[in-house]
N, C-alpha and C positions, 0 to 999 in steps of 0.2 A: 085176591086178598080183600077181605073186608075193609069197605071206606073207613073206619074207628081206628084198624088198625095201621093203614096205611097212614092216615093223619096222624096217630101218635109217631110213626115212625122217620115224617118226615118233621114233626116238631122236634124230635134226639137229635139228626142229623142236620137240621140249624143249625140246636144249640152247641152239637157238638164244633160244628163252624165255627162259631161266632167266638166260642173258647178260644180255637185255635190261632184265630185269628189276632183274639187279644194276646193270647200268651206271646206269640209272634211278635206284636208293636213294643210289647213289653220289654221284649229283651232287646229288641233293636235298640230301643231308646237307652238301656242299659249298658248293653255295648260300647257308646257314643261317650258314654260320660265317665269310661274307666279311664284313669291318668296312671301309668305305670308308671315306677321310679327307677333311674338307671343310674349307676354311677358314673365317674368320667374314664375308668377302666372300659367299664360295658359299652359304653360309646365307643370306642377308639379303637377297640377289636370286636365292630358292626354288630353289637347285637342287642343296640335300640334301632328300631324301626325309624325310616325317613316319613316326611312328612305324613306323621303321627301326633298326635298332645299326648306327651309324657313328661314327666318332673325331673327334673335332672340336679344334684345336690353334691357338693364340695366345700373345699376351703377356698375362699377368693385368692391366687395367687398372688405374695407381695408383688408390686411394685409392676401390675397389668392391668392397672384402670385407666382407660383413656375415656376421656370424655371429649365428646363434639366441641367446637367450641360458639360453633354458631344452631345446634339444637340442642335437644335432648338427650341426643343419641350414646350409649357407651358403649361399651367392650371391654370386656375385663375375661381371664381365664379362671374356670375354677377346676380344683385339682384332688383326687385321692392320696395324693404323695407319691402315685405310678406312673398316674397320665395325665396332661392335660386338654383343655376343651376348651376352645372360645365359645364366650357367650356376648351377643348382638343383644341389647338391652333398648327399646327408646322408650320414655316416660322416668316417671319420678322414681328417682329410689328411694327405698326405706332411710330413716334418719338414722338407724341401727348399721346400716351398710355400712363396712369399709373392708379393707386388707384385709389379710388372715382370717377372718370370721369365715363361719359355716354359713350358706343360704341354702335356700331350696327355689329352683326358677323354674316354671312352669311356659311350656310351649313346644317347639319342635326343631329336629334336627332337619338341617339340609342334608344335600348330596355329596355338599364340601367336608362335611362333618363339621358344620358349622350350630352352635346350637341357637336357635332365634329366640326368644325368652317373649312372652307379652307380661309374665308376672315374675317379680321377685320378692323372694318373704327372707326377712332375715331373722336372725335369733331374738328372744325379745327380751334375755336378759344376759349376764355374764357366763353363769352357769349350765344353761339352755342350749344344748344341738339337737335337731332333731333327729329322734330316730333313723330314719333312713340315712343319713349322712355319717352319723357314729359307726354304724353298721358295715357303710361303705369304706371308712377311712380304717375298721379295726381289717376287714378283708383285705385290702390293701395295704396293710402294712403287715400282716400274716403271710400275705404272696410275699411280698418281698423278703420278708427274714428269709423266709423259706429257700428264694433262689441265692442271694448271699450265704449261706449258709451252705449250701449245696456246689459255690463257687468256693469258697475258701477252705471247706473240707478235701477239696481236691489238690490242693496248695499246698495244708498244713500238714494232713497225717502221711509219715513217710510211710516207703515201702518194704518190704520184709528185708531185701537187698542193701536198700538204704542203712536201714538199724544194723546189721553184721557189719558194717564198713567199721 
């Protein structure tokens, strides 16, 4: 092979390298920095990932806030209206926080199916849920007509035997 052609040829096959190389870091680092959003349904029938960062978003269950009383530390549940989920909270909460409000908490599930939160974002006005949580709670509350409905139609509409009586 001609020396010209051989040097073009290993100059492509660098550059081809060196692409691959970056496209490579590129996604890796992309990878790292997806936060998937689960409900507290999706948790509860395993199918958010254990120690993973993902967002996890409900209604704060009335009357499930415990606070530490010597840290930070809380626990509160939050809920679809199907399932519930403890979430392990230590640092400040939003001023926004309380009961019944929608948040959205960012961190990871244990093994317990425990969710460990490092961040919690609350609503920032009256009117305000955020997407993924509306979304969650209209899913959850479509499941459920659904199996209610599928329970009490078994109940209420008699049988061909029953109506000749």
């Amino acid at each position: 092979m001609h020396p010209k052609r051989r040097n073009k040829l290993l100059l492509i096959l660098g550059l081809l390298c060196g692409v691959g190389v970056i496209v490579g870091l590129v996604l890796y680092a992309l990878s790292q920095n997806i936060n998937l959003f689960f409900s507290p349904s999706d948790m509860a029938q395993g199918k958010a990932p254990a120690h993973q960062r993902i967002r996890a978003g409900g209604m704060v269950r009335e009357g499930s806030l415990v606070r530490d009383a010597d840290s930070l530390s809380v626990r509160f549940l939050i809920t679809d209206f199907v399932e519930d989920v403890e979430v392990n909270y230590t640092g400040i909460l939003p001023d926004l926080f309380r009961e019944g409000q929608g948040i959205v908490a960012q961190g990871e599930l244990n093994e317990n199916g425990i969710f460990l939160a490092d961040e919690v974002l609350a609503k920032h006005d009256e009117n305000y849920m955020p997407p993924e949580v509306t979304q969650a709670l209209d899913d959850a509350r479509a499941a459920s007509l659904v199996t209610q409905s599928l329970n009490t139609e078994d109940t209420l509409i008699p049988t061909q035997s029953e109506t000749s009586k």
